[in-house]
MARLUMKE-116815 format. One record per residue (C-alpha): residue in three letters; x, y, z. Coordinates in steps of 0.25 Angstrom, whole numbers, always signed. Layout:
// residues N
rest|xx|yy|zz
ALA|X|Y|Z
...
***
This chain:
// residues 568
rest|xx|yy|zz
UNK|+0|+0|+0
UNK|+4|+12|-3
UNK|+8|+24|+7
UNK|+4|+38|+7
UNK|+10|+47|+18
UNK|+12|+60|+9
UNK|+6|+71|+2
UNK|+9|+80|-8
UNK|+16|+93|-7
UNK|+13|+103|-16
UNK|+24|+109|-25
UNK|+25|+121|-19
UNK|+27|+116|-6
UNK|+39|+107|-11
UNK|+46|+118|-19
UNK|+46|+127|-6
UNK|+51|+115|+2
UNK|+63|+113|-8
UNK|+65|+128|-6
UNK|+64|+125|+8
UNK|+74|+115|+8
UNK|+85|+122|+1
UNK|+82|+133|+11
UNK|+83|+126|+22
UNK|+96|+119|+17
UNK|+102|+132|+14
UNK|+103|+135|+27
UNK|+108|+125|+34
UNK|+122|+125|+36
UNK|+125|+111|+28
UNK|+119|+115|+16
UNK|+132|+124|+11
UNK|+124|+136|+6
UNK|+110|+127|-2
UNK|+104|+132|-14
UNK|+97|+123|-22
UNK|+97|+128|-37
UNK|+84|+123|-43
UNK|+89|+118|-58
UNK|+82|+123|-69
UNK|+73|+112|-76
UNK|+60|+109|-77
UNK|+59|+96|-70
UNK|+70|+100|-61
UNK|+66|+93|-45
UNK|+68|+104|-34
UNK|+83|+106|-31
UNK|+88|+97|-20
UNK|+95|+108|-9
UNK|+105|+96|-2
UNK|+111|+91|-16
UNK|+121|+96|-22
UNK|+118|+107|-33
UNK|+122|+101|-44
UNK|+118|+93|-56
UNK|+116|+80|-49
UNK|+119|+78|-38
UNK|+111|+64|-33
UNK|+109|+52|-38
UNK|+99|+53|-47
UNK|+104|+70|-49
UNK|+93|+75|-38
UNK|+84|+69|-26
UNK|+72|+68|-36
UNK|+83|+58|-44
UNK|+78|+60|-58
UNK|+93|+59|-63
UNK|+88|+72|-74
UNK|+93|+86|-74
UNK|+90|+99|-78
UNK|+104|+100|-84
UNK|+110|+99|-97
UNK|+118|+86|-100
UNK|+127|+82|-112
UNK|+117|+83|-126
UNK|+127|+76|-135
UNK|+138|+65|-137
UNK|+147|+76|-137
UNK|+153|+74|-122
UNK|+165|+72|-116
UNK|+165|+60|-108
UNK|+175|+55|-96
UNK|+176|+43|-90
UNK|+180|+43|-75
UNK|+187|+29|-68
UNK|+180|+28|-54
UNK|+180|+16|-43
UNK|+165|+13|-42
UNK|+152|+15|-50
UNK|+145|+29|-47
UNK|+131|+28|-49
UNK|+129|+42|-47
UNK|+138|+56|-45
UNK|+133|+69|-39
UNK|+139|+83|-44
UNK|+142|+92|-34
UNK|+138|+107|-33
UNK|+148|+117|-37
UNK|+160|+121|-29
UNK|+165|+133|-27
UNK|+175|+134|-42
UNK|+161|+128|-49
UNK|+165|+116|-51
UNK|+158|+101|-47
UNK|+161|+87|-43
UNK|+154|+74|-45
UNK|+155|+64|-34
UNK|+150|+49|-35
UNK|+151|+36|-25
UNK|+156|+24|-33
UNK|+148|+10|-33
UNK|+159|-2|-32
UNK|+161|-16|-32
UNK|+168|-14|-19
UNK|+159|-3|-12
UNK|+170|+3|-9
UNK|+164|+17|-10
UNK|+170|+27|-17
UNK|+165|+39|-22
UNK|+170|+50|-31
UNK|+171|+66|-34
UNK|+174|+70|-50
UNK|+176|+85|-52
UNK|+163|+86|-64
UNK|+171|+95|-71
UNK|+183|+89|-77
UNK|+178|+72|-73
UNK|+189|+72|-62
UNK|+191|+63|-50
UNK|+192|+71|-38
UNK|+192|+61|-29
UNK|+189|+46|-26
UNK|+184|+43|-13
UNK|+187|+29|-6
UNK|+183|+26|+8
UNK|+192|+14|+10
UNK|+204|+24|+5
UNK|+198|+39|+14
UNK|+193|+33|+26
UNK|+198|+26|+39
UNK|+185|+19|+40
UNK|+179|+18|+27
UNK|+165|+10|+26
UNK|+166|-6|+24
UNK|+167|-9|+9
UNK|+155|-20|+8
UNK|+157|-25|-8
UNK|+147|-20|-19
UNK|+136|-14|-10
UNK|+126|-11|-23
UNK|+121|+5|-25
UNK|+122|+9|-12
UNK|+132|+21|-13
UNK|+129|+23|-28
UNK|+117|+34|-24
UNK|+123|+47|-20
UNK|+121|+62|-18
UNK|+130|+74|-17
UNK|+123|+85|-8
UNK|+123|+102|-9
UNK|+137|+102|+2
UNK|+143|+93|-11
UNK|+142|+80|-1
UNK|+141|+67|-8
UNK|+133|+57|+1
UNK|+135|+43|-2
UNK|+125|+31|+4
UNK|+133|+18|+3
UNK|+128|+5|+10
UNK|+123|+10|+26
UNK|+133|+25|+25
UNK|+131|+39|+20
UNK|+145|+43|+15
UNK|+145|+59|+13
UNK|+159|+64|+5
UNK|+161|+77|+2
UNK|+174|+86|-1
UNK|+185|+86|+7
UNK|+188|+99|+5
UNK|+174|+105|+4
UNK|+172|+116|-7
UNK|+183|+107|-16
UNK|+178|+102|-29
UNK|+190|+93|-31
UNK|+193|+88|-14
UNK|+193|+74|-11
UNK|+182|+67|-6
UNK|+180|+69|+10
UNK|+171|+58|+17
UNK|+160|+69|+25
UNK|+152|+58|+33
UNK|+149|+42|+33
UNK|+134|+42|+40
UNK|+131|+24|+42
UNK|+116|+23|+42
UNK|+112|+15|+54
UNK|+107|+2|+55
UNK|+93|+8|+59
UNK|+93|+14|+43
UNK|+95|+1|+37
UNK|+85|-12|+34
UNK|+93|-24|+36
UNK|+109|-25|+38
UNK|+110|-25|+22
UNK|+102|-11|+19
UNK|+113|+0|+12
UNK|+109|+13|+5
UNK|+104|+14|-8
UNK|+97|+27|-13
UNK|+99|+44|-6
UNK|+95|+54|-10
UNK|+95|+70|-4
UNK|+82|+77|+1
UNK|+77|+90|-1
UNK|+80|+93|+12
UNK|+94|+87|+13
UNK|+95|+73|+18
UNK|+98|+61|+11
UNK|+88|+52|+10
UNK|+91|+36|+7
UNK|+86|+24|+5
UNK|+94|+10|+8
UNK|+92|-4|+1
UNK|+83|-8|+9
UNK|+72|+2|+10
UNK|+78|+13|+21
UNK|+74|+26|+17
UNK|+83|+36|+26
UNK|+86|+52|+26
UNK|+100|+59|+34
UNK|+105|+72|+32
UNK|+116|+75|+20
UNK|+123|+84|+30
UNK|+135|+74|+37
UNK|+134|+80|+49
UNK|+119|+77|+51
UNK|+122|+62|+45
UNK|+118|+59|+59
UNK|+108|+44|+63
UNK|+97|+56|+71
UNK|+96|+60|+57
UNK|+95|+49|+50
UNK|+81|+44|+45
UNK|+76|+31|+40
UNK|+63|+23|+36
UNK|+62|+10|+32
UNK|+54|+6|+18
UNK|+53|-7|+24
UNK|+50|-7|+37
UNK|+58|-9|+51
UNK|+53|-25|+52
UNK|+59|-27|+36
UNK|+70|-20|+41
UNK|+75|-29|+52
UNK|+71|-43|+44
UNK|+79|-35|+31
UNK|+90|-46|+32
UNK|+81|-58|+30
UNK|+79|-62|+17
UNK|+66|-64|+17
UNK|+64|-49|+21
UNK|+55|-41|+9
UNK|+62|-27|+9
UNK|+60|-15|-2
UNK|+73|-13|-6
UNK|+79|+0|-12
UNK|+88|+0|-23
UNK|+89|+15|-30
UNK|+90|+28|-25
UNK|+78|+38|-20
UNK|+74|+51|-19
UNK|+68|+62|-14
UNK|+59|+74|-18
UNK|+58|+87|-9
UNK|+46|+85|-2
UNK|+54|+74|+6
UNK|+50|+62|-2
UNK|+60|+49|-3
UNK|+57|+41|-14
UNK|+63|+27|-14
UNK|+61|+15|-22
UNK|+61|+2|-15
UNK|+61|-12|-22
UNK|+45|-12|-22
UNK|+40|+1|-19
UNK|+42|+17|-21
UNK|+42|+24|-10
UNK|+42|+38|-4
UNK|+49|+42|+10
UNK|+45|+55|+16
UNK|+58|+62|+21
UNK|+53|+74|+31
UNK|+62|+86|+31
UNK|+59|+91|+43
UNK|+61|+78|+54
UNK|+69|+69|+43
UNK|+59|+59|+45
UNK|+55|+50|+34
UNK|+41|+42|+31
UNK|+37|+34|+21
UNK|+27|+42|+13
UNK|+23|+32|+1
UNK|+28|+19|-5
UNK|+21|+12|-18
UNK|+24|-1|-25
UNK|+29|-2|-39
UNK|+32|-15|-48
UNK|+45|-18|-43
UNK|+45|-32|-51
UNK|+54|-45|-45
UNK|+67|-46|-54
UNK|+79|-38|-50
UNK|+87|-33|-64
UNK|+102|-36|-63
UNK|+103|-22|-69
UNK|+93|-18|-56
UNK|+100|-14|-43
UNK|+88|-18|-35
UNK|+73|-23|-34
UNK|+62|-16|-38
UNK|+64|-3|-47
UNK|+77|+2|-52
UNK|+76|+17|-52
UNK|+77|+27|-42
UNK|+64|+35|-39
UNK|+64|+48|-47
UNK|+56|+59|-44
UNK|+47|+65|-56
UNK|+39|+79|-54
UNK|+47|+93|-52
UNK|+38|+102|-52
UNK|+26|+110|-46
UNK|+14|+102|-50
UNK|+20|+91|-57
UNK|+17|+73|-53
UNK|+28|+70|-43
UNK|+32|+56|-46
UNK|+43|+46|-42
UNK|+48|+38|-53
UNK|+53|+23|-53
UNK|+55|+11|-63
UNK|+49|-2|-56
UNK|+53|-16|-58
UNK|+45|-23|-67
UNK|+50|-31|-78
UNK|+44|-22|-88
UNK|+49|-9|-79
UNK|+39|+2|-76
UNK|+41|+17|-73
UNK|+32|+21|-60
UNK|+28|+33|-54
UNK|+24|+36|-40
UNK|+17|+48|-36
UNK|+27|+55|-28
UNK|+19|+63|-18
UNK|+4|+63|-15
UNK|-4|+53|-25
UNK|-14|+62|-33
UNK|-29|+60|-28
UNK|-32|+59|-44
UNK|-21|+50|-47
UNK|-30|+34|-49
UNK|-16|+26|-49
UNK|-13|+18|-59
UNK|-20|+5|-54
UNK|-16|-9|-52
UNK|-7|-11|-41
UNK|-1|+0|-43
UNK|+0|+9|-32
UNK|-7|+22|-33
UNK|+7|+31|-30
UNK|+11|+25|-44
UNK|+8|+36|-56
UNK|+13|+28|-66
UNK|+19|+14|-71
UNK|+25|+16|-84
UNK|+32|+4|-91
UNK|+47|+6|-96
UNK|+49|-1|-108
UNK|+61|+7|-115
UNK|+53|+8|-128
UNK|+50|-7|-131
UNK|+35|-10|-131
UNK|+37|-24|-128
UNK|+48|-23|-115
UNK|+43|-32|-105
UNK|+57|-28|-97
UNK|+61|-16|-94
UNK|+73|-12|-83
UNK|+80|+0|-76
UNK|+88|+1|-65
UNK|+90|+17|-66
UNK|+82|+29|-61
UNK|+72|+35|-70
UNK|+76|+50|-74
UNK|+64|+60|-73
UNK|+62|+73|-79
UNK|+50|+78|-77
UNK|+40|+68|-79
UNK|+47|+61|-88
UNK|+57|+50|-86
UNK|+69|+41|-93
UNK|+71|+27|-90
UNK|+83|+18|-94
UNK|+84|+2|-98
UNK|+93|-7|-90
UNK|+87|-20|-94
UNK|+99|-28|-97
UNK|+101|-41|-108
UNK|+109|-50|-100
UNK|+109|-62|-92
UNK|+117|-60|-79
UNK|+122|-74|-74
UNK|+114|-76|-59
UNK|+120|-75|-46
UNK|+127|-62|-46
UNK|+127|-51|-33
UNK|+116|-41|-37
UNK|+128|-31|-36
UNK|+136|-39|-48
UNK|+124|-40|-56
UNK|+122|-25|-57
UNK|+135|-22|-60
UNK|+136|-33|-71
UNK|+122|-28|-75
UNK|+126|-13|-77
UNK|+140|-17|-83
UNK|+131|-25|-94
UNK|+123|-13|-98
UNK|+136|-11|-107
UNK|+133|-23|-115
UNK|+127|-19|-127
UNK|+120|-33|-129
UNK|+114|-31|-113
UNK|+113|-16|-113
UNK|+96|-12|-111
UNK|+90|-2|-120
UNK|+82|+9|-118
UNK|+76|+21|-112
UNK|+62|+26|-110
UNK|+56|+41|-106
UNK|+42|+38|-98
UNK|+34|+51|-94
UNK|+24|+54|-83
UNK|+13|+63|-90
UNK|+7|+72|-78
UNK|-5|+74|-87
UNK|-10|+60|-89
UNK|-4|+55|-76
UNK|+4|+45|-86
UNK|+19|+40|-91
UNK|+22|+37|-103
UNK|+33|+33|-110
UNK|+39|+46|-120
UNK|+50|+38|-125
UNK|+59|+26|-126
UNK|+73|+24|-133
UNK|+74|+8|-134
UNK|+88|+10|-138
UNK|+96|+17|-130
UNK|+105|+9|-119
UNK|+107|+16|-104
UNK|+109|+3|-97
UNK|+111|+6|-83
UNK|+115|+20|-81
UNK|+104|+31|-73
UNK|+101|+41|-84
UNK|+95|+55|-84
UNK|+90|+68|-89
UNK|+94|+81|-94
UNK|+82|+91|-95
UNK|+89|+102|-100
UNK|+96|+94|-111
UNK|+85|+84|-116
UNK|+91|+71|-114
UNK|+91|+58|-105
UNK|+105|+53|-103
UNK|+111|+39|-101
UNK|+123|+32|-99
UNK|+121|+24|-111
UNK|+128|+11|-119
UNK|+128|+11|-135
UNK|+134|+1|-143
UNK|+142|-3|-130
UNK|+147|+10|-127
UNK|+144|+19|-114
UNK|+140|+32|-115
UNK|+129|+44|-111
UNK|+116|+47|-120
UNK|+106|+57|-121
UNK|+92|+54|-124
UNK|+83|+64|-129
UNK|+72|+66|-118
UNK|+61|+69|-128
UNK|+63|+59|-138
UNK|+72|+47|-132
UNK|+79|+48|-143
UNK|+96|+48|-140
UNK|+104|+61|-143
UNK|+118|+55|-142
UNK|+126|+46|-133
UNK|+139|+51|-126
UNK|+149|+38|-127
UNK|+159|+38|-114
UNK|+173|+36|-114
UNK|+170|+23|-114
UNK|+182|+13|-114
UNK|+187|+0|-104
UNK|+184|+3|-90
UNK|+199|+9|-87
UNK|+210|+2|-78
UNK|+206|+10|-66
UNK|+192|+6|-67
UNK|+196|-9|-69
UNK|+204|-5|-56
UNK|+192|-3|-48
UNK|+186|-15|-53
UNK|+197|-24|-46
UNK|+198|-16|-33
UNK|+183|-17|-31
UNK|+185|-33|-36
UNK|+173|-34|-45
UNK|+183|-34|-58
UNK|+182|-48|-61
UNK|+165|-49|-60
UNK|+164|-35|-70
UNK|+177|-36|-77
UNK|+172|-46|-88
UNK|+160|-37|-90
UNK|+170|-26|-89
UNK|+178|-31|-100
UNK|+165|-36|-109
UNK|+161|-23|-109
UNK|+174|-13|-109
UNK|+165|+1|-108
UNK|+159|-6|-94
UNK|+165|+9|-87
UNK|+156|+17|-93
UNK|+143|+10|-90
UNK|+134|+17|-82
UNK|+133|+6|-72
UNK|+119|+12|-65
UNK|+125|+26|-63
UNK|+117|+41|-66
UNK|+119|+49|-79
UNK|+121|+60|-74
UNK|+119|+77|-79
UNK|+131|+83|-72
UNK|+137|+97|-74
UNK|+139|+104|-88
UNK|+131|+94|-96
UNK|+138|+81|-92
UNK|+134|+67|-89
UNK|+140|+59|-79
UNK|+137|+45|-75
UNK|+145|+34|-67
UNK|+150|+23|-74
UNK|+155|+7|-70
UNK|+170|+12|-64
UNK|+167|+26|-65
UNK|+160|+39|-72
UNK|+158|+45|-85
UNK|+155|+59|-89
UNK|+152|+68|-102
UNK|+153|+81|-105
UNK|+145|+87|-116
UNK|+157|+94|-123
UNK|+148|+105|-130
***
C-alpha cells in the first residue's frame, strides 16, 4: 500500500525557501561567502547553495541529477582530446568553483580492484595531474583495504568551501587542499567520519548513493535500505547530528545476516529537490524520505512499487531498476515527477508524482500504484523488442528524457563474483560483435498527461557510459563505440539524428595502466579481455559524460580519464 505523509508546496513557497537557504547559508561562518548563481536555461532546477558553483559539481552535475546542463558543449569532431593514466575507474568527477587566479580543478575518487582508495585533483585547464591521493601511502592509519567493494565510493560531491566528500564502504572521507586557496596544492585528508553501527542494516551494509540538500547536509543511502542526512561542515561530522531511517525496518534490520531475510536493497545513487525531499530507488520500490531542515529529522513521506522483474543483468550492478532517480519539473507550474527505468524484460520508463498526487489524476490502472504517471516501454526503435536494458540514469531536460542500451550479445560462463561479472561485462561493451544499440528520447506531455516516444536511433552504440544533455548546444552526448573505436558523440535533440563522433586518443592501454592492473592483481582475469580488445582504456566503464568548462566533455574511462576540447 502506498503512503501519503505530504503535501504540495506551492511554487512560490519553494523559490522563497531556496532563496532562504542560500541566505541562510550566506551567513554562517562555513559557508565562505555563499552566493548561489541561478544558470540561465529554461529548465535549469534551482541552484544548490552547498555545492560547489561550477558546471558539475555532483554526481549526476546537481541534486536534481539529470546529468544536462544549460551550458555549451563540443558541437563538432573538431576537439582535441587527451587521455590521462589513473590507478582506478572514476565514475564521476566534480569541478570546482573558481579560485582566486580563475582557474579550476576536477577532483575524482578512483574504483579499483584493490579498494585501495584513491582519489585525484587534475588542473581542468591544461588536463594536469596535480595530485594522486593514496591513503596507504599519506596516512599512519589508513582504512582497511577489504578487496573490490562494488560502487560504494564511486558517487561523489564537491561542495561551495571546494570540499570533495567521498562515502566508501561505512566512512565519509572529506579531502580538500592543503594549502586552502591553491589550485595546484596537494590533497589534504580534512576529516574521516565512521558511521556507527546503529546507521547500518546487517554487518555487511556499506554506502552507495549521496547526495547534497538544499540546505547543506548530505543526505545518503546504504546498500541495504539506510537513508541518512550529516552536515557537510567537518567540524559538525558529529553522531548528535547524524540521522538515520530504516526503509526496511529495525526487525529486518537485525535478522539482515540470515539469508533468508527479504531486504529492499539500494543500488544507484538518490537525490534530493528543495523542498526537503530524498528520492531513492530500492530493489522494489520508489521511495520519498522527508528531510526536515529545521530539526534534521527525516520521515518517510511515500514509497510506490514498480516492475522490478527477477533477473539480474551482468551488465546491472544490482536488482530492480538500474537508473538513479532524476528529478523532471523546474518551473512554476510545471508536473513535478521523478523519473526511473524498472526491471522488466522488456524495460519501462516510469514516472512517479513527485509531490501531492492530483485530486484529478485517475492512475493508470491495473496494479499499478496511483503515484505512478506513466509506464512507458523503451524499445530503442525496434517494434518488436521483447528486451530491453539499462543500467544508466536517465538524463532529463524539461519533460523530456534520453535513455541508453546496455543490453549486451554475449554469453558469460556461470559462477563469476558479481563484482568480476561487471567488470567483464563493461569491458565487452568494446566488442563490436557484443556491443548493444541504440537510443530512445520519451517525452512527458503535461497537456495530455501522457509519454510518448519522439525519437529512437537504432543504430548508434553507447554501451555502458551515463550520457547527458547540453540545452544551449542541442545535442545528447555519449561516450560512444564505432566500428570498434572509443570515442564521444553528439546527437541532435530534436531529430535523433548523429552530428559527429569525436574519436579519442584511442591506442593499447599504456605501461603504467598495465601497471596498475598488477598491483591491484586483477591482470591475469581482465588482461585477455585486455589484450582481445586493445582500446579497453578508453571504455567508459559505467562513468558520466560530463559538460565541464569551456565547452568540454570529460568522462572517466577503465584506468583513467578522457577529455575533449572543441578546438574552434
Amino acid at each position: 500500500m502506498e503512503i501519503e505523509a505530504w503535501r504540495t508546496k506551492s511554487a512560490t513557497a519553494a523559490l522563497a525557501l531556496v532563496a532562504l537557504l542560500a541566505a541562510v547559508l550566506a551567513a554562517a561562518p562555513h559557508a565562505d561567502a555563499a552566493k548561489c548563481r541561478q544558470p540561465k536555461g529554461k529548465w535549469e532546477p534551482p541552484c544548490n547553495p552547498a555545492l560547489a558553483q561550477s558546471p558539475w559539481s555532483g554526481s549526476h552535475r546537481s541534486s536534481y541529477a539529470q546529468a544536462s546542463s544549460p551550458y555549451r558543449g563540443i558541437e563538432s569532431r573538431d576537439v582535441r582530446a587527451q587521455h590521462i593514466d589513473l590507478p582506478g575507474i572514476p565514475i564521476s568527477i566534480q569541478f570546482s568553483g573558481r579560485y582566486d587566479d580563475g582557474g579550476r580543478v576536477a577532483w575524482g575518487s578512483l574504483i579499483d580492484g584493490a579498494n585501495a582508495g584513491r582519489l585525484f585533483k587534475v588542473d581542468a585547464e591544461s588536463g594536469k595531474v596535480i595530485d594522486v591521493y593514496t591513503p596507504a601511502e599519506r596516512e599512519s592509519e589508513p582504512p582497511p583495504t577489504t578487496g573490490a567493494a562494488g560502487i560504494t565510493g564511486a558517487y561523489n560531491l564537491l561542495d561551495r568551501s571546494n570540499r570533495f566528500i567521498v562515502p566508501r564502504l561505512t566512512w565519509f572521507d572529506v579531502y580538500a587542499d592543503a594549502r586552502r586557496g591553491d589550485a595546484h596544492s596537494p590533497i589534504e585528508l580534512r576529516k574521516r567520519f565512521v558511521l556507527p553501527g546503529s546507521a547500518l542494516c546487517g554487518s555487511d551494509d556499506k554506502l552507495v548513493g549521496a547526495v547534497m540538500t538544499y540546505d547543506g547536509y548530505i543526505a545518503f543511502a546504504t546498500e541495504n535500505g539506510v537513508v541518512g542526512t550529516i552536515p557537510r561542515q567537518p567540524t559538525r561530522m558529529k553522531r548528535a547530528n547524524l540521522r538515520t531511517v530504516s526503509l526496511n525496518g529495525d526487525a529486518a534490520c537485525a535478522a539482515a545476516d540470515e539469508p533468508e531475510t527479504d531486504l529492499q536493497t539500494v543500488s544507484n545513487n538518490i537525490a534530493a529537490d528543495e523542498n526537503g525531499g530524498i528520492y531513492i530507488v530500492t530493489s522494489k520500490r520508489m521511495v520519498r524520505v522527508n528531510h526536515d531542515p529545521r530539526s534534521g529529522g527525516l520521515a518517510l513521506a511515500w514509497s510506490a512499487p514498480y516492475n522490478a522483474g527477477s533477473e539480474v543483468s551482468e551488465i546491472r550492478l544490482g536488482q530492480g531498476s538500474g537508473s538513479t532517480p532524476t528529478l523532471m519539473g523546474t518551473g512554476r507550474g510545471q508536473d513535478k515527477f521523478v523519473v526511473i527505468t524498472d526491471g522488466q524484460d522488456l524495460m519501462h520508463q516510469d514516472l512517479f508524482w513527485r509531490n501531492g498526487i492530483p485530486k484529478d489524476w485517475q492512475g493508470l490502472g491495473g496494479d499499478r500504484p496511483r503515484r505512478m504517471a506513466c509506464e512507458h516501454p523503451v524499445t530503442f526503435g525496434d517494434p518488436d523488442a521483447e528486451v530491453s536494458l539499462s543500467e544508466q540514469s536517465v538524463a532529463v531536460r524539461g519533460y523530456a528524457t534520453f535513455n541508453v542500451n546496455n543490453l549486451l550479445d554475449y554469453d558469460f560462463p556461470d559462477g563469476l563474483p558479481a563484482v568480476l561479472l561487471n567488470a567483464l561485462a563493461a569491458l565487452r561493451g568494446g566488442d563490436p560483435a557484443a556491443t548493444p544499440h541504440g537510443a530512445e528520447r520519451i517525452d512527458w506531455n503535461p497537456r495530455t498527461r501522457r509519454c510518448r516516444s519522439v525519437w529512437a536511433n537504432p543504430r548508434v552504440s553507447i554501451p555502458n557510459g551515463i550520457p547527458s544533455i547540453s540545452e544551449r548546444s542541442g545535442l545528447a552526448y555519449g561516450i560512444r563505440l564505432e566500428h570498434g573505436e572509443w570515442g564521444v558523440g553528439g546527437l541532435d535533440w530534436r531529430t535523433g539524428r548523429s552530428e559527429f563522433f569525436a574519436p579519442s586518443p584511442g591506442g593499447p592501454c599504456s605501461d603504467t595502466a598495465i601497471g596498475y592492473l598488477e598491483q591491484s592483481g586483477t591482470l591475469p582475469i581482465l588482461g585477455p579481455v585486455i589484450e582481445e580488445l586493445p582500446n579497453s582504456c578508453e571504455n567508459s566503464f559505467y562513468a558520466a559524460t560530463e559538460i565541464g568548462p569551456k565547452r568540454s566533455i570529460w568522462t572517466g574511462t577503465f584506468l583513467g580519464l578522457t577529455r575533449y576540447v572543441q578546438r574552434r
